[in-house]
C-alpha positions as CSV (number, residue, x, y, z in Angstrom):
1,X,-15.4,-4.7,-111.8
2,X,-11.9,-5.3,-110.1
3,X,-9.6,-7.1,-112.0
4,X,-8.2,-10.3,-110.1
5,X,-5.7,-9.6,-107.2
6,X,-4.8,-13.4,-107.5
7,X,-3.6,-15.7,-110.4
8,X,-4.9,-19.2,-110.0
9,X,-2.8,-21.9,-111.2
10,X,-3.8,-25.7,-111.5
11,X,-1.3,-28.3,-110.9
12,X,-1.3,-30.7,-113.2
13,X,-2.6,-33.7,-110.9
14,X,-6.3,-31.5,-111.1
15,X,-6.8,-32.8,-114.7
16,X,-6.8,-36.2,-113.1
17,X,-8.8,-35.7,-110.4
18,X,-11.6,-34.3,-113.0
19,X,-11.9,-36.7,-114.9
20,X,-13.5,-38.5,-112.0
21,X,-16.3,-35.7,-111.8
22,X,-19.4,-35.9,-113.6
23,X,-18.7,-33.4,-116.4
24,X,-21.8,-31.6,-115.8
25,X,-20.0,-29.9,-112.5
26,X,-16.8,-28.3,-114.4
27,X,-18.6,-25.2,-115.1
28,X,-19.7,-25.0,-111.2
29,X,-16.1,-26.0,-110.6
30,X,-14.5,-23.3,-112.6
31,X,-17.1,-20.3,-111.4
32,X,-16.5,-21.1,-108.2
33,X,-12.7,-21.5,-108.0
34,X,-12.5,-18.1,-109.9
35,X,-15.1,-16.5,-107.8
36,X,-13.6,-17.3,-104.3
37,X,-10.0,-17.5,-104.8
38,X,-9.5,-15.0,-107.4
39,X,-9.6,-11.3,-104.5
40,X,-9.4,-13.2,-100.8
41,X,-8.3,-16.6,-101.0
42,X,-6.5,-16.1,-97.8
43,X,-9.3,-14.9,-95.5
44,X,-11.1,-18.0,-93.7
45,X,-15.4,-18.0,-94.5
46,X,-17.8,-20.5,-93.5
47,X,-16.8,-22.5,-96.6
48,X,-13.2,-21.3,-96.9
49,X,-10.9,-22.7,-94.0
50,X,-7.2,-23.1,-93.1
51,X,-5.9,-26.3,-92.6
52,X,-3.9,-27.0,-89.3
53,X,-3.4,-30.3,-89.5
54,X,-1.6,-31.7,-92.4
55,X,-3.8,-32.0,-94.9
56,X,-4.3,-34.2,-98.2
57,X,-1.9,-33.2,-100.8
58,X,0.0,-30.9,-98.8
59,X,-2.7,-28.1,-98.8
60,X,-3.0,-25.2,-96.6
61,X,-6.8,-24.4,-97.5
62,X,-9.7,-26.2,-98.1
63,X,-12.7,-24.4,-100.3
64,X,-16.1,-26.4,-100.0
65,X,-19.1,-25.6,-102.4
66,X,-22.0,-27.3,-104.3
67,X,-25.3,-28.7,-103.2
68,X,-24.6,-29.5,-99.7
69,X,-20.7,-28.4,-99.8
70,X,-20.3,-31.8,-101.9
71,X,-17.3,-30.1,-103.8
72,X,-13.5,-29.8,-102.3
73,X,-10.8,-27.8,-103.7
74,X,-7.4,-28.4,-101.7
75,X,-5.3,-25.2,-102.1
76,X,-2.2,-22.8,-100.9
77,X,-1.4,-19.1,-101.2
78,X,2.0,-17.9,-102.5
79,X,2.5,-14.0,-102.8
80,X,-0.1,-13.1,-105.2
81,X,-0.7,-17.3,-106.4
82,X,-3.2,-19.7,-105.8
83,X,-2.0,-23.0,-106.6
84,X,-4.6,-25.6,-106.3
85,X,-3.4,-28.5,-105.4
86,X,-6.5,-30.9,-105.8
87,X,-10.0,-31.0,-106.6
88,X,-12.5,-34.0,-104.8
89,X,-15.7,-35.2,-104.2
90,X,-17.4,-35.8,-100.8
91,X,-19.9,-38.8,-101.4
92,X,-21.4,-39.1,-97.4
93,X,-18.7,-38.6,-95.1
94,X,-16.4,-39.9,-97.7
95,X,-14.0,-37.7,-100.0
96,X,-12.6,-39.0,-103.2
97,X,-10.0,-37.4,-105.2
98,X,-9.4,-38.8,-108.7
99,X,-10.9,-41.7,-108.0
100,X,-9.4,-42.2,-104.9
101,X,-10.7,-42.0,-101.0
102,X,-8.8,-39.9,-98.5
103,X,-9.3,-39.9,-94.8
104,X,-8.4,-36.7,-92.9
């Protein structure tokens, strides 16, 4: 196995956000961050997109995952770093981030 191409920082807002997550997702949270942003956090998939617009939290990618993409993780790329900016929730068409609803 590869060793990580890119080191994946949180910022410190993410604690916050979690702590409005059941904690029965972390572990789903933390596979999946690792898993997709660790070797091409960069290249757009069906669940991996660039944002154009300006996005929540100043973000330049959004990851999606979970049952029905119900997971968010707001992101950028520097050089070899991910830094992800925020972690949320889609409940319908709605997304909450620690605690909070955001429209796009």
């Amino acid at each position: 196995m590869m060793p990580p191409r890119y080191k994946i920082i949180y910022a410190v807002e993410t604690l916050t956000h979690l702590d409005f997550i059941q904690r029965k997702f972390y572990s789903l949270i933390r596979t999946s961050i690792a898993e997709q942003l660790s070797y091409t956090p960069d290249e757009p998939t069906r669940n991996r997109k660039f944002l154009r617009k300006p996005a929540p939290f100043g973000a330049s990618w959004e990851l999606r995952f979970g049952a029905g993409n119900r997971f968010r993780v707001f992101y950028d790329v520097t050089g070899d770093t991910v830094l992800v900016l925020a972690i949320g929730q889609k409940v319908g068409n709605r997304l909450f981030v620690g605690g909070e609803e955001y429209s796009r």
